[in-house]
N, C-alpha and C positions, 0 to 999 in steps of 0.2 A: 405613448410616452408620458413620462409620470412627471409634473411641475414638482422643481425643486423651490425650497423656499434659503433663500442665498443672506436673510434676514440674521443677523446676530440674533440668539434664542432669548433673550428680553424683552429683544423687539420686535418679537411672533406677535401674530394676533392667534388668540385661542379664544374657545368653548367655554365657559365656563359654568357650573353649576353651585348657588348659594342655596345652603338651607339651613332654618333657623327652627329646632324644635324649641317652644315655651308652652308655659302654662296658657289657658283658653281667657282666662281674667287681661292676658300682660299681649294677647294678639296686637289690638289696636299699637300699642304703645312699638312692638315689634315691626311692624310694619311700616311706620313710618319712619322707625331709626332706619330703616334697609333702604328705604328710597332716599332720605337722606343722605346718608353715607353713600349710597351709588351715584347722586346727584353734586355729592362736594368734589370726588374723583372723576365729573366729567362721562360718568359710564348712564346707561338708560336701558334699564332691565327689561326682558320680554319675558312671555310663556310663565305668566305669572300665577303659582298654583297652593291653593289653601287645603290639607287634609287634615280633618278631626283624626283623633290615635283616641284609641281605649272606648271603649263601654262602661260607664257613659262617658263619652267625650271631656276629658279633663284636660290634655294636652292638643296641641296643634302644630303641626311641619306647617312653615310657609318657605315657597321657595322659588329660585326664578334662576334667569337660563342669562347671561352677560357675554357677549364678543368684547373681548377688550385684551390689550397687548399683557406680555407677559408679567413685563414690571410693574405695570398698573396693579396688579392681584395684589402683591406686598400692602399699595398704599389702600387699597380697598379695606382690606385686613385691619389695617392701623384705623380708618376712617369706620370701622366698625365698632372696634374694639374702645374707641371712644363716646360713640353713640347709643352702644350697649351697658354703659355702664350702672345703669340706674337702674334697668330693666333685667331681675331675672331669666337665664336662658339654662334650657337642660341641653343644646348641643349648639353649635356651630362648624357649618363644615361645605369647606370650598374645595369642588370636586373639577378636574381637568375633563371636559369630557369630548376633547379632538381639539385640532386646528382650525383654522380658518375656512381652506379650502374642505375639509372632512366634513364641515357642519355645511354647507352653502351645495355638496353633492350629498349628503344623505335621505335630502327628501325628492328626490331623481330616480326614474324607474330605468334601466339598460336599455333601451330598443333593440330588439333581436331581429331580426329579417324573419318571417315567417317562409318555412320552404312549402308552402301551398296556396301563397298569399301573392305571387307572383305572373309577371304579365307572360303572354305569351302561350 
């Protein structure tokens, strides 16, 4: 049986993924606007991940993984969009990536009954 969520769709809780490409000079300053901005919206970021781009490393993806309701994303947005303003950025981009309950089962392996694992 598959749980419905009976939730108006603003007030889901979802998955969400931020990522912030900038320049390797403008990281520090990126980094701390993102946990700011997460931290003035009440939200508390995990799975938090730095990748160099390019040979030689000129630019840098920093990006991190947010459970937070749907409406909350909007104010996230705005709560960025402010924080970044001083700070050159070459992308920003907030990705859906499941519900609540999709992220909370995807690191869950199926148990199957083994047919030779059995008593008797």
């Amino acid at each position: 049986m598959k749980a419905v969520n009976l939730a108006p769709p603003v007030q889901r809780w979802r998955l969400y993924r931020l990522s912030v490409i900038a320049r390797l000079d403008d990281v520090p300053d990126v980094r701390l606007a993102l946990r700011c901005a997460a931290s003035d919206c009440g939200q508390y970021p995990v799975n938090e991940r730095q990748l160099p781009l390019g040979l030689p490393p000129i630019k840098c993806m920093l990006s991190f993984d947010i459970r937070m309701q749907q409406m909350r994303a909007g104010q996230l947005l705005v709560a960025l969009e402010r924080a970044l303003l001083s700070v050159p950025i070459v992308l920003l981009r907030l990705e859906v990536m499941g519900d609540h309950a999709e992220a909370a089962r995807a690191g869950r392996v199926a148990l199957v009954p083994s047919p030779a694992g059995g008593a008797g």
